[in-house]
C-alpha positions as CSV (number, residue, x, y, z in Angstrom):
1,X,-105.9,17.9,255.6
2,X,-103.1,20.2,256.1
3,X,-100.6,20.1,258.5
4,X,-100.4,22.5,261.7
5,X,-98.3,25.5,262.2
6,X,-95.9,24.5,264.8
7,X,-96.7,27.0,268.1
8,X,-93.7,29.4,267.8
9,X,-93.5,31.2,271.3
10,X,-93.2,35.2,270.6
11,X,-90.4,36.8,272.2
12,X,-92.9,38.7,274.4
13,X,-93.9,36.1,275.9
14,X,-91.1,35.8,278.1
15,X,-89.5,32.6,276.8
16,X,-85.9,32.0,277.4
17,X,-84.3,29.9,274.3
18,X,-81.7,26.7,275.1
19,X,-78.9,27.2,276.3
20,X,-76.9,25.9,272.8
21,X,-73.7,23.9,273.6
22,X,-70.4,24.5,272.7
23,X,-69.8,23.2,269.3
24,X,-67.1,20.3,270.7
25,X,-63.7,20.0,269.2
26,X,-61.0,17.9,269.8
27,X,-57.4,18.3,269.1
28,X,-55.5,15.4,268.3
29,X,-51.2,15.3,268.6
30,X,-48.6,14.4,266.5
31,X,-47.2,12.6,269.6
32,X,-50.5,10.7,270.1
33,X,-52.3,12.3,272.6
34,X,-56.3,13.3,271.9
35,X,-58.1,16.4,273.7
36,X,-61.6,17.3,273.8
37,X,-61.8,20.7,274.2
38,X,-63.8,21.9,277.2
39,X,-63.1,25.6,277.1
40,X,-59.7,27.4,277.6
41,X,-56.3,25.6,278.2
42,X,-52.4,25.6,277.3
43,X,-50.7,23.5,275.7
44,X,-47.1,23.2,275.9
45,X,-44.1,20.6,277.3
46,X,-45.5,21.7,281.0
47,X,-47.9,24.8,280.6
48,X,-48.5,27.0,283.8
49,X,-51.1,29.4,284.2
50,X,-49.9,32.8,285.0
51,X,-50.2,34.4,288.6
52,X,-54.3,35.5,288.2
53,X,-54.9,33.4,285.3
54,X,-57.5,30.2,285.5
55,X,-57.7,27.5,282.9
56,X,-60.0,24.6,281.8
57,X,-57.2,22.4,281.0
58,X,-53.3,22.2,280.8
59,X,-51.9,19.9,277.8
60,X,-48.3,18.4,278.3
61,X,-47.3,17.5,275.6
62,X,-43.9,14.9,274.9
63,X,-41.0,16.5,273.4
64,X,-38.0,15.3,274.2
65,X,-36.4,17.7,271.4
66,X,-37.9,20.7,273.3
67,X,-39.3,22.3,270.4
68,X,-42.7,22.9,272.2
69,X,-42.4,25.8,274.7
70,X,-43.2,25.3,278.3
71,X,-46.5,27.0,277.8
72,X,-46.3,27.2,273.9
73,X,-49.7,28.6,273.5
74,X,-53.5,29.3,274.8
75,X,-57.2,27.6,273.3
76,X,-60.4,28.6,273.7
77,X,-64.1,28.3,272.6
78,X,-66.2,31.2,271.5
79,X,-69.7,30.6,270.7
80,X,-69.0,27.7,268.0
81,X,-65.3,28.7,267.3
82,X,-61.9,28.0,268.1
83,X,-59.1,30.7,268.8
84,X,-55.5,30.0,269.4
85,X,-53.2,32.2,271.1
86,X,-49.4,31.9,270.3
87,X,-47.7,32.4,274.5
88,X,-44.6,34.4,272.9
89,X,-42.8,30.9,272.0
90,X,-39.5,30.2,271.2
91,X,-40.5,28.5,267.9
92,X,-43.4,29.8,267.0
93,X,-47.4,29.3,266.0
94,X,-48.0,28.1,262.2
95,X,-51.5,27.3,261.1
96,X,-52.1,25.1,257.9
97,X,-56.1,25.4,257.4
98,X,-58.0,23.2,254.7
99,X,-57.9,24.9,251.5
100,X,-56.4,28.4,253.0
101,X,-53.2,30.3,253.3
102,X,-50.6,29.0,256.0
103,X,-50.4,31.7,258.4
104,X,-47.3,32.5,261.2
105,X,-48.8,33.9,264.5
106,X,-48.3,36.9,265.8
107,X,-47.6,36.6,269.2
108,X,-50.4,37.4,271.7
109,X,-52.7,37.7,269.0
110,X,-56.1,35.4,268.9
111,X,-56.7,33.8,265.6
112,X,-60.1,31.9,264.9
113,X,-59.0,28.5,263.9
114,X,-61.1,26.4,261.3
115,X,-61.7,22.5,261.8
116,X,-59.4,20.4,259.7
117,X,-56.6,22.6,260.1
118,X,-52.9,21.5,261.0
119,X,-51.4,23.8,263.8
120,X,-47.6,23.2,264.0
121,X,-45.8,23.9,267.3
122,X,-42.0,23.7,266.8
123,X,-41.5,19.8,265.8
124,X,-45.0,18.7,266.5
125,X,-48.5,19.3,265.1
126,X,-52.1,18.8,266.1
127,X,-55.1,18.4,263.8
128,X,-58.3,20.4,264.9
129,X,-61.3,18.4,264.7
């Protein structure tokens, strides 16, 4: 005896699919510190949201060199990616992906960012998981 077709719902029927998650990624620091990303945010030594602007989460991170910008850059999530957005830094945006070529941001740019890459931010780092 064979097994039975799963009942696949047509599209005319009206169904609405799952809402899918957010794939969920977490950023972990070079100065300890571990994030789960819950949509956008900045990172930096003490990001602020611009007048108008509305974010998820603000990351401080410690630099007592002051390598890190104040509000170095901008995360986000997009369907079951991550994009990084280098804030027009003093220092700089560098990302080291598994297996890829090391690439300097370009200021105000959005670049997808791959899990298991290193993102350097002046004299520190985070590793996106």
């Amino acid at each position: 005896m064979s097994e039975p077709e799963p009942d696949l719902a047509p599209a005319s029927r009206g169904t609405v699919a799952p809402e899918v998650p957010h794939a969920a990624f977490t950023l972990s620091f070079s100065t300890g510190e571990t994030v789960r990303v819950s949509g956008t945010g900045l990172v930096g030594r003490r990001p602020i949201a611009q007048p108008g602007e509305a974010f998820d989460q603000l990351v401080a991170l410690d630099d007592p060199g002051r390598s890190v910008s104040k509000t170095h850059l901008e995360f986000g999530l997009e369907g079951d990616e991550m994009w990084l957005l280098d804030r027009y830094s003093g220092n700089g945006t560098i990302v080291r992906p598994p297996g890829g070529v090391v690439r300097q941001f370009e200021p105000g740019r959005r670049y997808r960012v791959a899990r298991g890459s290193r993102v350097e931010i002046g004299d520190q780092y985070f590793d996106v998981n």
